[in-house]
SERO-4910 file (N, C-alpha, C, O; in steps of 0.05 Angstrom, whole numbers):
BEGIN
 pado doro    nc1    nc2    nc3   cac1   cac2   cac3    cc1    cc2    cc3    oc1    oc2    oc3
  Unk    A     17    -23      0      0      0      0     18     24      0     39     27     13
  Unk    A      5     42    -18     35     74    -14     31     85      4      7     90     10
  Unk    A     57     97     24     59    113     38     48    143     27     50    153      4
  Unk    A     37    154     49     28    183     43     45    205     60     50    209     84
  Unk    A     53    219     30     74    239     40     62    259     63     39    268     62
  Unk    A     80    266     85     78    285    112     70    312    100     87    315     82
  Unk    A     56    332     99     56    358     95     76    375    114     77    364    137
  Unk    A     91    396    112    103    407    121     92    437    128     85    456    114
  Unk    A     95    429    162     80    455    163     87    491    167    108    492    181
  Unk    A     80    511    162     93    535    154    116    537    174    140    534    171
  Unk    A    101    542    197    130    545    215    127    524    242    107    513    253
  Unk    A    151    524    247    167    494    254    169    506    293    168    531    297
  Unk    A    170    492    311    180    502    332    208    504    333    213    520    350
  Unk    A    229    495    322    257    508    323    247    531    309    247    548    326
  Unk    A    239    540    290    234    568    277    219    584    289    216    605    277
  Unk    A    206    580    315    198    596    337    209    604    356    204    624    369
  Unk    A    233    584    358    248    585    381    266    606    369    265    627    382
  Unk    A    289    607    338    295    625    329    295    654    330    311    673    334
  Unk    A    262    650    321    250    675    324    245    687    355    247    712    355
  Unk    A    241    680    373    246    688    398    269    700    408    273    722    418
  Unk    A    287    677    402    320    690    419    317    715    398    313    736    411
  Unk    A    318    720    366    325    739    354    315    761    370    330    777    382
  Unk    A    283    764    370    268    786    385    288    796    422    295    817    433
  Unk    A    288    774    427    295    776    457    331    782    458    340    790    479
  Unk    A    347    780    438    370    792    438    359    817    429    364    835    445
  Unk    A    346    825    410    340    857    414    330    877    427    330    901    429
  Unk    A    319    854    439    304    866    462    330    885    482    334    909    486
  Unk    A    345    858    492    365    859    508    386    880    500    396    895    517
  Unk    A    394    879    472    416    912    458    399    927    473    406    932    496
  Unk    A    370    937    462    354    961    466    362    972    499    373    993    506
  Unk    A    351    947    517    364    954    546    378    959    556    377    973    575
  Unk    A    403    948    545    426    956    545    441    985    534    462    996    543
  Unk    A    427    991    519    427   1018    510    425   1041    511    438   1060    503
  Unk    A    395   1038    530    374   1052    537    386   1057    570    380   1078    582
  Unk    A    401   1040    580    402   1039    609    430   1059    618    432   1076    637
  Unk    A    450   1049    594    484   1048    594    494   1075    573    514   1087    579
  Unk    A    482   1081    555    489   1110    550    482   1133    556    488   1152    541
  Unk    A    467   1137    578    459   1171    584    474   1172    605    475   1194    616
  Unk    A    493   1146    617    517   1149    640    541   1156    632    556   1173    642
  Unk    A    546   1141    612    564   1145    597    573   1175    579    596   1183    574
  Unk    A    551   1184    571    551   1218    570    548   1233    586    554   1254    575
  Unk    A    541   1239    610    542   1245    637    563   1247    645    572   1268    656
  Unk    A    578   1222    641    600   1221    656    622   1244    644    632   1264    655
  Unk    A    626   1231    614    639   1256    596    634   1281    590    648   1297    578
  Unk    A    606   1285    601    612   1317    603    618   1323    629    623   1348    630
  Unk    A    619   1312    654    629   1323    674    655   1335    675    664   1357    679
  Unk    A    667   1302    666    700   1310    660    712   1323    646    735   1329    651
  Unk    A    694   1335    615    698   1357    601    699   1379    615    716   1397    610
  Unk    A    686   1381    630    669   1412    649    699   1416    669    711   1437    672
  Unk    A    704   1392    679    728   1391    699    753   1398    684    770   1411    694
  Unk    A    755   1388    656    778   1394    650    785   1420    628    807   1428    622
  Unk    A    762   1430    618    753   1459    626    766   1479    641    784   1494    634
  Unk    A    751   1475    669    754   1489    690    791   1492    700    803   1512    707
  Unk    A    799   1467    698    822   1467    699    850   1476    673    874   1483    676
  Unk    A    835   1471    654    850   1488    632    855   1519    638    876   1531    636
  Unk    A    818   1533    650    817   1549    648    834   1568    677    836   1592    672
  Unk    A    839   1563    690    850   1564    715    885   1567    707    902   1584    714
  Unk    A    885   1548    695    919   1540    693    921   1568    674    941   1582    677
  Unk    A    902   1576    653    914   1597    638    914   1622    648    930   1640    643
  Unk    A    889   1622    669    893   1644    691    924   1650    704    934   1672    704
  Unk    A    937   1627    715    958   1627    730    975   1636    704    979   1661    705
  Unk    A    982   1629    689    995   1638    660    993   1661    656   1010   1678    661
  Unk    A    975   1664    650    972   1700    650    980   1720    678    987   1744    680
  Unk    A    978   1706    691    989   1727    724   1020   1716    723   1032   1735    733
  Unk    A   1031   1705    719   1065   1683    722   1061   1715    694   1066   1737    705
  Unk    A   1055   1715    674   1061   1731    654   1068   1766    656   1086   1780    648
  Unk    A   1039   1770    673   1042   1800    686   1062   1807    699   1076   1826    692
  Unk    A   1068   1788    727   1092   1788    738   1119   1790    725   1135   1807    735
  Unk    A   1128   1774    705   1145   1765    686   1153   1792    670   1176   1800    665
  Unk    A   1123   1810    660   1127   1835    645   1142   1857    674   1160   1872    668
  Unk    A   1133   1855    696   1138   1875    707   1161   1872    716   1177   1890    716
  Unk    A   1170   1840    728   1198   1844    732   1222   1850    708   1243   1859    715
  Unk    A   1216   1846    680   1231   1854    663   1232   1881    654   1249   1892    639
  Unk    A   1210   1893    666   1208   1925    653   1234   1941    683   1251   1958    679
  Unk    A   1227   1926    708   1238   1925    729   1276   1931    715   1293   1949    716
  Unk    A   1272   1902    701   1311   1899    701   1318   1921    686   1338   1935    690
  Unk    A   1297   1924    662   1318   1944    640   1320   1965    646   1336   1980    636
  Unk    A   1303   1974    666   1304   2006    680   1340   2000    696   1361   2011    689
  Unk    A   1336   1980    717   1363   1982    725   1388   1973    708   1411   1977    714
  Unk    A   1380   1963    689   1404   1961    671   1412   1990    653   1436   1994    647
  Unk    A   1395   2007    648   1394   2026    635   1408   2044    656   1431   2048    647
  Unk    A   1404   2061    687   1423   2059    707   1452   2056    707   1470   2073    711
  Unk    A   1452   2023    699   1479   2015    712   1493   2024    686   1516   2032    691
  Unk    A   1486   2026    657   1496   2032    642   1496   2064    636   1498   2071    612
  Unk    A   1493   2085    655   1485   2113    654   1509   2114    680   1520   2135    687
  Unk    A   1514   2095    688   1536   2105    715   1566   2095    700   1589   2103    701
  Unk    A   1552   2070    685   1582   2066    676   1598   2086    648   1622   2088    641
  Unk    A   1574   2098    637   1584   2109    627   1595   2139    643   1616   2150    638
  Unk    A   1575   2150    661   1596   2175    686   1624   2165    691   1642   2181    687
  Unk    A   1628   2135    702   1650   2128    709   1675   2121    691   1699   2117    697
  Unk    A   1663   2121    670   1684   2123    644   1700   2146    639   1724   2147    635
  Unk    A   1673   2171    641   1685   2200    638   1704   2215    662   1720   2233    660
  Unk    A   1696   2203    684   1720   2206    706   1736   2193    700   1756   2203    709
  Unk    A   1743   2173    688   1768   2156    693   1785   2172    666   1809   2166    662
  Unk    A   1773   2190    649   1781   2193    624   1792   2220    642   1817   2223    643
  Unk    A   1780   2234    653   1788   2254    655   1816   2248    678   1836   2262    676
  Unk    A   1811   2226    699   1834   2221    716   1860   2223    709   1880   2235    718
  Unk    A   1851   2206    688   1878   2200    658   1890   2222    646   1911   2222    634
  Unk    A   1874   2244    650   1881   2265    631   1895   2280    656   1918   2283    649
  Unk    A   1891   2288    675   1902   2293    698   1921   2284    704   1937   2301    711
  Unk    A   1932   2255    705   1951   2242    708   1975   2247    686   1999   2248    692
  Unk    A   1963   2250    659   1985   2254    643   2005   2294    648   2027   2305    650
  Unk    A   1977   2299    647   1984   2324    654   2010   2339    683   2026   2357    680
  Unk    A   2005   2320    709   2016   2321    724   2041   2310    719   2060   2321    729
  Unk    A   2045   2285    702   2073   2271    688   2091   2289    681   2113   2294    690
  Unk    A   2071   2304    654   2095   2323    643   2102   2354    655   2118   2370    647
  Unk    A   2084   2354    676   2084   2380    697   2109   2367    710   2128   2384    709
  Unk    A   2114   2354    717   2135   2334    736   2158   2327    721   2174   2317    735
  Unk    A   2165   2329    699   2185   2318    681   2191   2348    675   2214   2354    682
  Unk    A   2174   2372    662   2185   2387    660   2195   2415    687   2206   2437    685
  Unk    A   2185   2401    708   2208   2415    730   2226   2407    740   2242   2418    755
  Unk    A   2227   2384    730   2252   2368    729   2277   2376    721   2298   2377    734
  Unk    A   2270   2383    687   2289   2388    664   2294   2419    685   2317   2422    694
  Unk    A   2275   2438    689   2283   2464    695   2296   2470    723   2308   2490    730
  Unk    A   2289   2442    742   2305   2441    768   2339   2437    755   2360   2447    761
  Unk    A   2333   2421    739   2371   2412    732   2383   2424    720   2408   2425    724
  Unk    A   2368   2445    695   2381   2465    684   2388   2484    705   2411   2493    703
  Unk    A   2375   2493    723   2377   2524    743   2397   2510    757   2416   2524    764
  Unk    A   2399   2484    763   2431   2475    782   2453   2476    760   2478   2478    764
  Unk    A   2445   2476    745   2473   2465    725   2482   2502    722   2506   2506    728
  Unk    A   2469   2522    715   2468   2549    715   2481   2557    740   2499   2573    738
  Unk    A   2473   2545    767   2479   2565    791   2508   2552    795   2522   2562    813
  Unk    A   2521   2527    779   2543   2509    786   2567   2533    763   2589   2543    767
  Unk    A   2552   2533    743   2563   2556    725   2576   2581    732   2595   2590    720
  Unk    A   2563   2595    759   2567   2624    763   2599   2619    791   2603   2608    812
  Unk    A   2614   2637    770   2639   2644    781   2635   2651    812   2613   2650    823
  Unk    A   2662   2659    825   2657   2671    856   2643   2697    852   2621   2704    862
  Unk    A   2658   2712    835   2655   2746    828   2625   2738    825   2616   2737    848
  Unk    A   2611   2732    809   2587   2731    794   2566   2737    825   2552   2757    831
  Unk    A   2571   2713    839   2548   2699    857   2556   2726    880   2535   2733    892
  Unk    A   2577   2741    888   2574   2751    909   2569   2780    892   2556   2796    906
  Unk    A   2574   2791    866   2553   2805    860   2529   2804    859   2516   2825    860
  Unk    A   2513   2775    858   2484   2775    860   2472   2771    882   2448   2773    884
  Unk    A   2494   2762    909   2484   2770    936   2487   2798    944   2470   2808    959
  Unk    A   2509   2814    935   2500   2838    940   2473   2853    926   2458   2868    938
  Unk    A   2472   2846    898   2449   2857    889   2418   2848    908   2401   2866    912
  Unk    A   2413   2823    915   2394   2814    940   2392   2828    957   2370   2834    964
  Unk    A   2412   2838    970   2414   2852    999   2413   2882    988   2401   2895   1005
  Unk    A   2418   2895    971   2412   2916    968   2381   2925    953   2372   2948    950
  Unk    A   2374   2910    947   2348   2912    928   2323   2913    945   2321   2895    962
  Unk    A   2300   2933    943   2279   2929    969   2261   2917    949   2260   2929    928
  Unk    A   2247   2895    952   2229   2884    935   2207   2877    954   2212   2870    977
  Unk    A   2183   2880    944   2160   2873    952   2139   2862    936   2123   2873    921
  Unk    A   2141   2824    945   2125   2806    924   2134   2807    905   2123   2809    883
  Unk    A   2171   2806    911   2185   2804    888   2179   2822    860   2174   2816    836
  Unk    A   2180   2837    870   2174   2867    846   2198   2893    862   2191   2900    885
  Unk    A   2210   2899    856   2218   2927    866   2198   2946    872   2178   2943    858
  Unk    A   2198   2966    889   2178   2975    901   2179   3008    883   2165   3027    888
  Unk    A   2197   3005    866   2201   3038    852   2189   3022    820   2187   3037    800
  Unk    A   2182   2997    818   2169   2989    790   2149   3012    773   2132   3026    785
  Unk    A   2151   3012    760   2128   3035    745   2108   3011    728   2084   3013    726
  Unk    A   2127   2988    716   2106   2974    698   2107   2946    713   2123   2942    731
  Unk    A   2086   2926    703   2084   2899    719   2077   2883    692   2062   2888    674
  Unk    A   2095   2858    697   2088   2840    673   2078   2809    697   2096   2798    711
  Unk    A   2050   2798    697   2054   2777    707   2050   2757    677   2041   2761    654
  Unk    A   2067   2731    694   2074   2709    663   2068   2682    687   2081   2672    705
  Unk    A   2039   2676    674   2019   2655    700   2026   2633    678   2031   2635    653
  Unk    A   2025   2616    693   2019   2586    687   1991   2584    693   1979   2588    714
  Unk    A   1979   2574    665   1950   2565    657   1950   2539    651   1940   2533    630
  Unk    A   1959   2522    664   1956   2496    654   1936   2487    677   1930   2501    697
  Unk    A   1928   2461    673   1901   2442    676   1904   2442    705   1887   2451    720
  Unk    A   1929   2432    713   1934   2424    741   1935   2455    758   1927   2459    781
  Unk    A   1944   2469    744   1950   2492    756   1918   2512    765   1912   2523    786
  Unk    A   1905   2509    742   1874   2525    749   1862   2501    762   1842   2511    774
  Unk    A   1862   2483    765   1847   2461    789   1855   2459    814   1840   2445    829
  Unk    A   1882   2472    826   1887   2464    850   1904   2487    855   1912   2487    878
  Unk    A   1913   2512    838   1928   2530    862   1914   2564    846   1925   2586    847
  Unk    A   1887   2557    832   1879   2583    823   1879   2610    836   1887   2633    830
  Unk    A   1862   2596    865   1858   2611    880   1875   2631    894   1873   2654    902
  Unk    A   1898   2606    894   1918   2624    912   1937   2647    892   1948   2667    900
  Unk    A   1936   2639    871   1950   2645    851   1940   2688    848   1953   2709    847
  Unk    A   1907   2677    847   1890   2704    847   1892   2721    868   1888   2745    865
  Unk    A   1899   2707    893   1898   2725    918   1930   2746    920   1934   2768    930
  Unk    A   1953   2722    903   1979   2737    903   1972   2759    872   1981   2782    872
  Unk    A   1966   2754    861   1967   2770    842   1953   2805    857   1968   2825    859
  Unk    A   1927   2804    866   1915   2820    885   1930   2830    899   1928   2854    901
  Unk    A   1946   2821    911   1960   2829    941   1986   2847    925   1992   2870    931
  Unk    A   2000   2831    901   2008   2854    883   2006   2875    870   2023   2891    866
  Unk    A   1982   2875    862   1968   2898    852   1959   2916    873   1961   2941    869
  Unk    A   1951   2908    892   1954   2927    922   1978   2934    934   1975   2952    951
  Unk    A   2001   2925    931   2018   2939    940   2042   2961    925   2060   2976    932
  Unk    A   2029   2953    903   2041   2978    875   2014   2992    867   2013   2991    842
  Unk    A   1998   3001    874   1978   3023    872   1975   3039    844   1955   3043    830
  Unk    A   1997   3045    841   2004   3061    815   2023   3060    802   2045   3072    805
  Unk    A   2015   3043    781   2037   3042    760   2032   3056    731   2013   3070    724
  Unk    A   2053   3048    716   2042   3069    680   2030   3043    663   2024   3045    639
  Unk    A   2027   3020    678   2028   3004    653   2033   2968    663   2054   2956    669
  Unk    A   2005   2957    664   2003   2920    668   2003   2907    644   1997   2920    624
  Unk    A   2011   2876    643   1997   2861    627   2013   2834    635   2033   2826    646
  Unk    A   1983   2824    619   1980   2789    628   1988   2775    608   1979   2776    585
  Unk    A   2013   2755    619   2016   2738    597   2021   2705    606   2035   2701    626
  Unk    A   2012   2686    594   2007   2665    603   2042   2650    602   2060   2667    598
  Unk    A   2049   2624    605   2073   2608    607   2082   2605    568   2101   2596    557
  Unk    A   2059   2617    559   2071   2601    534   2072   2624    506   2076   2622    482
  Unk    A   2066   2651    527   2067   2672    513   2048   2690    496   2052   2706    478
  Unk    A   2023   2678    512   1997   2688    495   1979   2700    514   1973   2686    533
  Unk    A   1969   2725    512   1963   2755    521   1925   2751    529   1906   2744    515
  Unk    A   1929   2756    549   1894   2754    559   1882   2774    549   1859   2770    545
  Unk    A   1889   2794    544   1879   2818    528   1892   2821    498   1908   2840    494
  Unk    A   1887   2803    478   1891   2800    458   1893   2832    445   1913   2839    433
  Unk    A   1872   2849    450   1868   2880    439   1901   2895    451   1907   2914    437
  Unk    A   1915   2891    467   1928   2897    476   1958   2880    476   1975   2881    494
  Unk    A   1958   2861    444   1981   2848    443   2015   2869    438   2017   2884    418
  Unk    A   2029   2868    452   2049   2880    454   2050   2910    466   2070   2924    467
  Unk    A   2027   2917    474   2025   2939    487   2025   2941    516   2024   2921    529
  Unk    A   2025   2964    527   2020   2965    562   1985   2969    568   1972   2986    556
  Unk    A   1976   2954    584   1959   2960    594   1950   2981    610   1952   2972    632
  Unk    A   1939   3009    612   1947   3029    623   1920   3019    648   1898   3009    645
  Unk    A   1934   3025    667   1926   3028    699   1909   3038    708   1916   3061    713
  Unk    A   1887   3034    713   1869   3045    729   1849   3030    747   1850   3005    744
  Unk    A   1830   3041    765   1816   3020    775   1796   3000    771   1791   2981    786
  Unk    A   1779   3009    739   1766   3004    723   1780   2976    718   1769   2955    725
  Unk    A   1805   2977    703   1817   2965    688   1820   2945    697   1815   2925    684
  Unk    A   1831   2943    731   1840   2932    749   1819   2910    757   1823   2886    756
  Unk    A   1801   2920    764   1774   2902    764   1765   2884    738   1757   2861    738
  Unk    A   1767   2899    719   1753   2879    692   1779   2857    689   1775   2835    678
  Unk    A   1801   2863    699   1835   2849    694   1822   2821    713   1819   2798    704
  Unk    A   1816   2831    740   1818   2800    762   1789   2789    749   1786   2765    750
  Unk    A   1771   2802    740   1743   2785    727   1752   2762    709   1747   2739    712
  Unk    A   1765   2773    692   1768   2750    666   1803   2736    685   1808   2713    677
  Unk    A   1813   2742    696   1832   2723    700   1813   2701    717   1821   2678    716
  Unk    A   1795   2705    728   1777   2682    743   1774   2656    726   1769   2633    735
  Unk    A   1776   2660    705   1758   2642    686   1775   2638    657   1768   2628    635
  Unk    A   1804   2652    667   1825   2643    643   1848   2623    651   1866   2624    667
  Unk    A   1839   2594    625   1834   2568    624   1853   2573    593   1845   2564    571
  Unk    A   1865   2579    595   1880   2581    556   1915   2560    553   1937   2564    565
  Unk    A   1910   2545    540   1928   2516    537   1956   2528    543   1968   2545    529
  Unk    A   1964   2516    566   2001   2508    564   2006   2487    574   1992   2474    590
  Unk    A   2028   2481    564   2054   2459    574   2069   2461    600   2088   2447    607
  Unk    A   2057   2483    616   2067   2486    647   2105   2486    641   2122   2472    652
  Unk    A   2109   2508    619   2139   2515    625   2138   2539    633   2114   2542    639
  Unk    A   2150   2562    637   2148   2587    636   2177   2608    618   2185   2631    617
  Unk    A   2183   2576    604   2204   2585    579   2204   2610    569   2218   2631    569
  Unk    A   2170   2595    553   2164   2605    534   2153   2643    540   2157   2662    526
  Unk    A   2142   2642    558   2126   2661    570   2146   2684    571   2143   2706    560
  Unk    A   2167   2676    589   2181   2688    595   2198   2712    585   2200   2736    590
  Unk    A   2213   2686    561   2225   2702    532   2210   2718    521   2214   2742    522
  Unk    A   2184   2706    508   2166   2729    501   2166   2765    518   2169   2787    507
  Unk    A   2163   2759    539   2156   2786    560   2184   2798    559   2180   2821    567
  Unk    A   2213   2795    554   2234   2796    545   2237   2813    529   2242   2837    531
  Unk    A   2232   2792    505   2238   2797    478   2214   2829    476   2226   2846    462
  Unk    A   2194   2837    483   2172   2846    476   2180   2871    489   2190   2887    474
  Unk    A   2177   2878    516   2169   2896    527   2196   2902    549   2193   2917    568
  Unk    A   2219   2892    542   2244   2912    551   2251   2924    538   2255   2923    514
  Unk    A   2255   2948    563   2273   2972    553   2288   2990    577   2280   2998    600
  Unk    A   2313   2993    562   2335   2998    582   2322   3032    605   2330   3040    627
  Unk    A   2305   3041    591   2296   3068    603   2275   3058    623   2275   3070    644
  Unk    A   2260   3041    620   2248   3036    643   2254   3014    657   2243   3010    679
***
């Protein structure tokens, strides 16, 4: 007798069961989903917010470390600007020390030469010579080394550097004390160590005397500063060569 074929029916219980777990794993994503990511963003924006806050803080400190930073450097260059305003003062003293120093060298070398020449001169003068020029000493009345019957006066100053920095004063008070003790003469004038005339208007002439004169004379000698070599060689010869004469 023939077997009669089984019909097959639509769906199967393994194909229920299938269909179940499928539903019920999606189920389970969805829960999982639904439960586990609004923590999970929560969480990251807290720590955003925190690290934020802390960015923002640290740039705070940055910016104050920065302020400070500007003020202590505006701080240094002021004192560097200072130290370089003193070093340059202390340059110009040391320049000028220098210049002082050389000056006093050849002030010192050349009274040297004129100490050894005036010995070698006074080693020169015969017996006759020297006890005519002690008699001429002892017979001569001088006052501030001028004869006291002078009619004319030549002073021949040393104007050098060293000389108007450290004995001006005294220099002005003897000149004064000269001019006060010759009252009246026909005829002054000023001439420096190296032969050059404080009253230029009056080169090779006499200065004629009066009290006027006398006053405007010690004004500008206050403040006459005109270049020598601290010899009185030169000065000397000049006032010599210029303004002797056997009648007066």
């Amino acid at each position: 007798m023939p077997r009669k074929r089984r019909e097959m029916a639509e769906f199967s219980l393994s194909f229920l069961d299938v269909i179940c777990c499928g539903f019920g794993a999606v189920i389970l994503l969805l829960m999982i989903t639904k439960t586990v990511q609004p923590q999970i963003i929560e969480a990251s924006t807290v720590n955003l917010e925190g690290l934020v806050a802390d960015l923002q803080e640290q740039l705070f400190e940055i910016r104050g470390d920065t302020k400070f930073l500007n003020r202590d450097l505006t701080a240094r260059q002021e004192q560097l600007s200072e130290y370089k305003e003193r070093i340059a003062i202390l340059r110009g003293q040391l320049a000028s020390a220098r210049s002082r120093y050389d000056s006093l060298q050849i002030e010192t070398s050349t009274n040297s030469v004129i100490t050894e020449q005036l010995a070698i001169a006074r080693q020169s003068l015969t017996e006759e010579m020297q006890r005519l020029l002690d008699g001429l000493e002892i017979q001569s009345n001088l006052i501030g080394g001028i004869p006291v019957d002078s009619e004319y006066i030549i002073f021949v100053i040393d104007t050098s550097g060293s000389m108007f920095s450290y004995a001006w004063d005294r220099m002005m008070r003897e000149i004064e004390s000269t001019l006060n003790i010759n009252p009246n003469v026909k005829g002054i004038q000023i001439m420096n160590d190296m032969g050059n005339y404080m009253f230029s208007r009056y080169r090779g002439q006499w200065i004629p005397d009066t009290a006027g004169r006398r006053r405007v004379l010690m004004q500008n000698l206050r403040n006459w500063n005109e270049f020598s070599t601290s010899s009185p060689v030169e000065g000397i010869t000049a006032a010599i060569r210029t303004f002797y004469d056997p009648n007066k």
